[in-house]
Steps between C-alpha positions, in 0.01 A plus 500: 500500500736402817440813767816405667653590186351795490530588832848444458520727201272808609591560888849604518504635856841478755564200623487638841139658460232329622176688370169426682407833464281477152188680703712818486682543207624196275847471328410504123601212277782508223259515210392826707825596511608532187144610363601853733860480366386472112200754509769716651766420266246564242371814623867652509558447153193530336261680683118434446575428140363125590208656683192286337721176567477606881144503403464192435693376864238739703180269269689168559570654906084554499451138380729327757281699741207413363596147541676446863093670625301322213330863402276534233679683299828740518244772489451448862874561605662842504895485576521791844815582684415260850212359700455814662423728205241254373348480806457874545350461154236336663433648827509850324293410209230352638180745590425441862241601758500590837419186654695282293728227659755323367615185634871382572741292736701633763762310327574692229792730368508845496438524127130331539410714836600844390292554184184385688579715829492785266165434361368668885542832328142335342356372803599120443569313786859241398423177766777333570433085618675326703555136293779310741216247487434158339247693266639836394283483196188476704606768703525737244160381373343540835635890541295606144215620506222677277752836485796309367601630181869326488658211657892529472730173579823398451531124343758448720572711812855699498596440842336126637495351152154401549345399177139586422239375319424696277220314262249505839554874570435549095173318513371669811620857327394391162119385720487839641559752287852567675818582294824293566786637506808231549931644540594153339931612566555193703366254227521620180754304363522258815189362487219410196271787462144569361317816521172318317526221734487783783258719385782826558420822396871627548800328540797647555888414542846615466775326275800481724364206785401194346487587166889559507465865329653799533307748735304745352294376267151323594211313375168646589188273385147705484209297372333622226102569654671721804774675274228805437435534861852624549541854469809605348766720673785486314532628145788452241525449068518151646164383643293630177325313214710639188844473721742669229301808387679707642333797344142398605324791706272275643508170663272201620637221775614196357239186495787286643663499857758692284257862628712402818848616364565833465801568385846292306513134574783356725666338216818377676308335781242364209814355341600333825217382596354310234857346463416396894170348364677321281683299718127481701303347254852257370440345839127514536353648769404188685824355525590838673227503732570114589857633540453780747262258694731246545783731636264670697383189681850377488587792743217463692577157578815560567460771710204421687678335845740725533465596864261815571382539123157634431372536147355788415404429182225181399675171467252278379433471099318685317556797736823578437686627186854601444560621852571395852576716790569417827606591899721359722400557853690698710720623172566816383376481133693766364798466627467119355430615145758753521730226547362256265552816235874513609515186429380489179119377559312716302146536671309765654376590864120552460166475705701446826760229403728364191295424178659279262368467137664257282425490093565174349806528348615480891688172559429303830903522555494912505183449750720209723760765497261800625345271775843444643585831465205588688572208796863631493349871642184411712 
């Protein structure tokens, strides 16, 4: 295998893009591509007629998943429409008492605040902790106590980039009776992942960052001991043990995470996606997370005396993924990434300054050229 080849091969964008924007929405691949472009082609001129060979794509989908997290089984994995959905899964399933905490960063995006602020209606108090520190993980430790039902993290942070660990908040959760709950968007497919290794209850990501899917489809991981403790709120011929009798009158919760999807499966972004995987598990995980680290330190480095620049994300390994964002004293942020967008520097304005996120296909020359874009404008 040669990943320049296939670098060269899958990632067709402009010349005159440079993407750094892959914690927002990633361009997909050409083997993604043309998956969309034949399921459609298909679908126009024969309908579902080929329905059980979709099938099979959604099992092999569930056992790419079950591999880039190391899950027990594809039993554990139910395919939702985003992060969000499958985290209201949780926050609305669960039974809660007034009293109840749950425990979370101030860091975190709207998708992983909402669900819990909701769960006042119940009494349950959603504390948000401040972890701009050199230990985030004991700070979110320290702010449990004997009340917390649910600790809620993302791996890595949206906005700073800051990476967490996530096997020490597992064991302390896993010590004390504490569910953990981890939005894994900003590393599944960047980074090597292991729910077991973590002790997760629920993990939860979208396709279309790292994982260079479509949008829309979702993987949502629910161990097997807590899946009964989730009380179902959505219904559908779907999420039911004998899925095809479509005359039964009545009906019993599938065993599997499957109880978790109600209705028709999104079989064009299950078609995409897995054809993303592909290309994933061609290249091996770690050679994309040594990648992404490498051109994130690479711009950090590079970066780092430019006159009045603070970093606002953590720029020492292991704390920092796929991400690096960063000020520029006296600067007016947006109107800087509004210009790097007009000139063709794909990145994003987040958490109070520009947040660049290269994947690995990224070549050092299309980073060179954003960095003197960027000196050209400051």
């Amino acid at each position: 295998m040669n990943i320049d080849e296939i670098i060269s091969r899958e990632f067709t964008l402009d010349d005159e893009i440079i993407y750094l924007n892959h914690a927002a929405v990633s361009p997909w691949p050409l083997r993604t591509s043309n998956a969309v472009i034949a399921f459609a082609k298909e679908n126009s001129r024969f309908g579902a007629e080929n329905y059980l060979t979709w099938l099979e794509t959604e099992k092999t989908l569930r056992g790419q998943l079950q591999r880039l997290i190391n899950a027990p089984s594809t039993d554990d994995i139910a395919l939702l429409k985003n992060t969000s959905e499958a985290l209201s899964v949780v926050a609305e399933g669960l039974n809660w008492e007034s009293g109840d905490n749950i425990v979370s960063s101030n860091e975190e995006f709207p998708s992983n605040r909402f669900p819990w602020l909701a769960q006042a209606k119940h009494g349950v108090e959603f504390r948000e902790v401040d972890i701009a520190n050199d230990s985030p993980e004991q700070s979110l430790i320290t702010a449990c106590d004997n009340k917390t039902r649910l600790l809620t993290i993302s791996s890595v942070e949206y906005g700073s980039g800051r990476r967490i660990n996530l096997e020490k908040i597992g064991q302390f959760c896993s010590a004390n009776n504490i569910l953990f709950c981890v939005d894994a968007i900003q590393s599944l497919g960047a980074l090597p992942f292991d729910v077991q290794a973590i002790n997760a209850d629920f993990v939860m990501a979208d396709a279309h960052k790292w994982m260079l899917g479509p949008e829309g489809i979702a993987i949502f991981y629910c161990k097997k001991s807590v899946r009964d403790s989730l009380e179902l709120h959505q219904f559908g011929w779907h999420m039911v043990k004998d899925v095809g009798n479509y005359a039964a009158k009545d009906w019993q919760a599938a065993d599997s995470a499957q109880r978790f999807e109600c209705g028709s499966p999104n079989m064009l972004g299950i078609h995409a996606l897995s054809a993303s995987l592909s290309l994933i598990e061609e290249v091996g995980i770690e050679n994309i997370s040594d990648n992404i680290i490498n051109n994130v330190f690479y711009i950090i480095d590079n970066i780092k005396n430019i006159h009045g620049l603070s970093f606002i994300s953590p720029v020492e390994k292991p704390h920092y993924a796929g991400i690096v964002t960063f000020k520029i004293e006296n600067q007016d942020m947006s109107e800087i990434y509004t210009k790097l967008m007009n000139n063709k520097v794909i990145c994003a304005n987040r958490a109070g300054g520009l947040r660049f996120s290269p994947h690995f296909y990224t070549s050092l020359e299309k980073i060179d050229k954003s960095l003197e874009v960027l000196l050209s404008i400051i």
